[in-house]
Every structure is written in C-alpha cells, then in structure tokens.
C-alpha positions in Angstrom: 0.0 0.0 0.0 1.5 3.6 -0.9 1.9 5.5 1.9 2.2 9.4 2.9 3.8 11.4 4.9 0.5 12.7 7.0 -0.9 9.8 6.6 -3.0 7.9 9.2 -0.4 5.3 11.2 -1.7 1.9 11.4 -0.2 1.3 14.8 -0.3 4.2 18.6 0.9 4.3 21.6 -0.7 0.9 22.4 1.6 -0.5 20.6 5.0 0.9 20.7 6.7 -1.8 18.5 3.7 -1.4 15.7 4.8 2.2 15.6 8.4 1.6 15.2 7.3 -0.6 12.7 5.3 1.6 11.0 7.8 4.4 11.2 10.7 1.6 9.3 8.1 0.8 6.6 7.9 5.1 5.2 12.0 4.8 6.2 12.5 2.1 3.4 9.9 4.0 1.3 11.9 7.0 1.3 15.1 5.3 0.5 14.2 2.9 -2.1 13.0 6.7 -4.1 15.8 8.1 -3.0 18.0 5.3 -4.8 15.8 4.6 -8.2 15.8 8.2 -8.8 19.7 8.3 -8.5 20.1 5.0 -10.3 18.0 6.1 -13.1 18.9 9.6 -13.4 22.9 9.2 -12.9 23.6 12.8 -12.3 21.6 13.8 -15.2 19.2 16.5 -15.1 16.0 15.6 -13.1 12.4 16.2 -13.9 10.3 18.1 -12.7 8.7 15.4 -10.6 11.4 13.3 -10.1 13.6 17.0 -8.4 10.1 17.4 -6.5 10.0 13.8 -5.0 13.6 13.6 -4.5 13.7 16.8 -2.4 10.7 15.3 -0.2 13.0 12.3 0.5 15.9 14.1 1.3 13.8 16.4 3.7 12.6 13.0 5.3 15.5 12.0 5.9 16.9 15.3 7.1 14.3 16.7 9.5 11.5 13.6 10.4 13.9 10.5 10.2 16.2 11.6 12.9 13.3 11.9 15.4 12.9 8.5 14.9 16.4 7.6 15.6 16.5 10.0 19.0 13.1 8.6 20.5 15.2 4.9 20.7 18.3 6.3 21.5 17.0 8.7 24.5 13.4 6.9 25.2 13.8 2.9 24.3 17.5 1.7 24.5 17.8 3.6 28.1 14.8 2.1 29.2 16.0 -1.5 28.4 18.9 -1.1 29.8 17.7 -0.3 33.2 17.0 -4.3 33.1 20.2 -6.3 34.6 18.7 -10.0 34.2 21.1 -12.3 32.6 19.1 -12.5 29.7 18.9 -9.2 29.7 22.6 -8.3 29.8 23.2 -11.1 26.9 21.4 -9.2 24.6 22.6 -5.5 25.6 25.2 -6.3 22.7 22.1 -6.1 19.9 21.6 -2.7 21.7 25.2 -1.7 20.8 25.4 -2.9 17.6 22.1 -1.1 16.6 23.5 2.5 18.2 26.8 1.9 15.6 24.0 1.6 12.4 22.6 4.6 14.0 26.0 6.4 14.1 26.6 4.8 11.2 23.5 5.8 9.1 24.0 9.5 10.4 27.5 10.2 8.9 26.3 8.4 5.3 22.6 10.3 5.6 24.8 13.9 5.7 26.8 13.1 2.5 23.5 12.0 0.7 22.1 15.2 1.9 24.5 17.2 0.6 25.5 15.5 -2.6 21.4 15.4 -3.0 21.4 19.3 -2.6 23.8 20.3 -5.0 22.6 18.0 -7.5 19.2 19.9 -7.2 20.6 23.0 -7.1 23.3 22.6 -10.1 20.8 20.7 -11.9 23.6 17.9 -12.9 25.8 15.7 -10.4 29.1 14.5 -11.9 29.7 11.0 -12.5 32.1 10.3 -9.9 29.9 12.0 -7.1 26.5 10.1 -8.5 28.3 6.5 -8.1 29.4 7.9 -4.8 25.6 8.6 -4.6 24.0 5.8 -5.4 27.1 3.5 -3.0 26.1 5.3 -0.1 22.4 5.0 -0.9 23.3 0.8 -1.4 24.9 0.8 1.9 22.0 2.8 3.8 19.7 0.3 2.4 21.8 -3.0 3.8 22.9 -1.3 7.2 18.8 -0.7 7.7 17.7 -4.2 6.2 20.0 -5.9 9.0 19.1 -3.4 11.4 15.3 -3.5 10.6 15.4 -7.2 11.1 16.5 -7.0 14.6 13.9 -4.4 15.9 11.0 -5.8 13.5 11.3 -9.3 14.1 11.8 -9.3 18.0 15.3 -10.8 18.0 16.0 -8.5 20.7 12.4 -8.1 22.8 13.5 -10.7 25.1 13.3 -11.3 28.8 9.8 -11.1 31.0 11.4 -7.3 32.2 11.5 -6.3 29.1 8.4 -7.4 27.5 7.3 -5.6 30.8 8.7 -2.3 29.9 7.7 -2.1 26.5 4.2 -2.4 27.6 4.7 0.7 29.8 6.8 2.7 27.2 6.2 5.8 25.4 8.5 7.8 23.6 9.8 10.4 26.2 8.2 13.2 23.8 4.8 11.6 22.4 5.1 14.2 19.1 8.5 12.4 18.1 7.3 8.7 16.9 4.1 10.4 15.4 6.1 13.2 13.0 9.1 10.8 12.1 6.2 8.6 10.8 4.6 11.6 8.6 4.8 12.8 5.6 2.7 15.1 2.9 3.8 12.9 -0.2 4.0 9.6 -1.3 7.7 7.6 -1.7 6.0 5.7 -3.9 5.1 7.8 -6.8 8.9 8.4 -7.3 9.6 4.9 -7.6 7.0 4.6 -10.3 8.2 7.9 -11.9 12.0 6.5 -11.9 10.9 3.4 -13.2 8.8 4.5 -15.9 11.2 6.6 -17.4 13.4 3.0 -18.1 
C-alpha cells in the first residue's frame, strides 16, 4: 500500500513496537526513491517530478527520520537497559550494535544530503559524485535491512522485564514517533516515476 507522509499510522501508543514498525516501513519507502531516482537519473538533469520527490526524500530523511532515531536512542534503549537480568545483559550487545548503524547511518545520511542538494541545485551531479551517490544510498539500504530485522522481528524483545517495559513505554516526547512517521507525499510515486522513465 503507498503511503504518505501525514498519513494515518496503522499502529499508537498501544503498541509501541507497531509504531516503530510503522515508522521503518515510510524509512524504506523513502530510501528505495531516493535510490531509483539516483540509479536512473545518474547525475543527469532531473524532472520536474522526479527533483520534486527527491527533495521530499531528502527532507525526510533530514528533518522527520532523525526523530525517529533519537526517540530509541533517549526513550527505548535507556529504558531497556535499566533491566540487569542475565538475559537481559546477553542481549545488551544487539543494543550496541544497533546505536553503531545509528551512528553509522548518520554520517552516510549527511553526505546524501549534501551530494542530493547540490545535485538539485546545479541541476547535474558529476559521474564520480553520482556513483558515490548511489554506493552510499546501497549501503544505507543493507545497514537498515539488518538493522530493521533485529527491531522488526523481536530478535532482541526478550526477557519477562522487558516485555514488561515495552508495555509501559512511550516515547519520552509523544510528538516524536508520530512526525518521524509523517509525511505530505507519497515515496512511492517516485519509484513509479523512476521506473517508468526506463
């Protein structure tokens, strides 16, 4: 199903996992335009369209996105780690490898923000910086998949104390989770722009 930013979210605070869910379905969204525009285009001119929905990606990923990252990094990693179980402490290492994507995806995220910006604003990306580009956009996409995995598919929810705590969790500012999952456009269209162009 396409999805928007300001769009309903399936999942709310009933649910905290639903909504991280939710929130890692419009992340993927956003990247996968972000990387068939840039595969297609190659540092050529954009369209009109294809500048528009490109720019709406890179704002994602610039001003909503990050919320996203800060409500587990101040609201749900902390709160798990308050647990000291010895199944608890056996998977605090999941907790440190997902921090490193997060550090990680921040350093790549500014490069594709800038390298996205020029190219809008000079119109044409060399061919060096475009592969440059459309690696870092590759890379964003695997770091997330394995990340993703971990958060979507429970690897890490384990331990009565935690399962506890993520029943009594929400984000330490309720506005975070809700506008890292919005958005006023549709990822999708983008992809379908990109790919009709082929």
């Amino acid at each position: 199903m396409p999805i928007a930013i300001g769009q309903r979210l399936e999942s709310d605070f009933s649910n905290p996992l639903g909504l991280l869910s939710d929130c890692h379905r419009r992340l993927e969204r956003f990247l996968d335009a972000l990387l068939a525009i840039s595969e297609e285009a190659r540092g050529s001119k954009l369209s009109d369209v294809q500048s528009h929905h490109f720019e709406v990606a890179l704002r994602y990923f610039r001003e909503a996105a990050p919320k996203h990252t800060l409500d587990e990094e101040e609201s749900l990693f902390p709160r798990l780690r308050l647990h000291k179980d010895g199944e608890s402490l056996n998977a605090f290492a999941l907790l440190d490898v997902l921090h490193a994507d997060h550090t990680e995806a921040e350093i790549k995220h500014q490069r594709v923000d800038d390298l996205g910006r020029a190219w809008i604003a000079d119109q044409v990306l060399s061919p060096n910086k475009s592969r440059v580009l459309v690696s870092l956009l590759k890379d964003l996409r695997a770091t997330y998949e394995k990340h993703i995995a971990v958060e979507d598919n429970g690897e890490f929810w384990i331990g009565r104390n935690w399962k506890l705590s993520l029943r009594r969790w929400r984000p330490g500012a309720a506005s975070w989770l809700v506008r890292a999952c919005r958005s006023d456009e549709e990822p999708q269209r983008s992809i379908r722009v990109a790919q009709r162009a082929r």
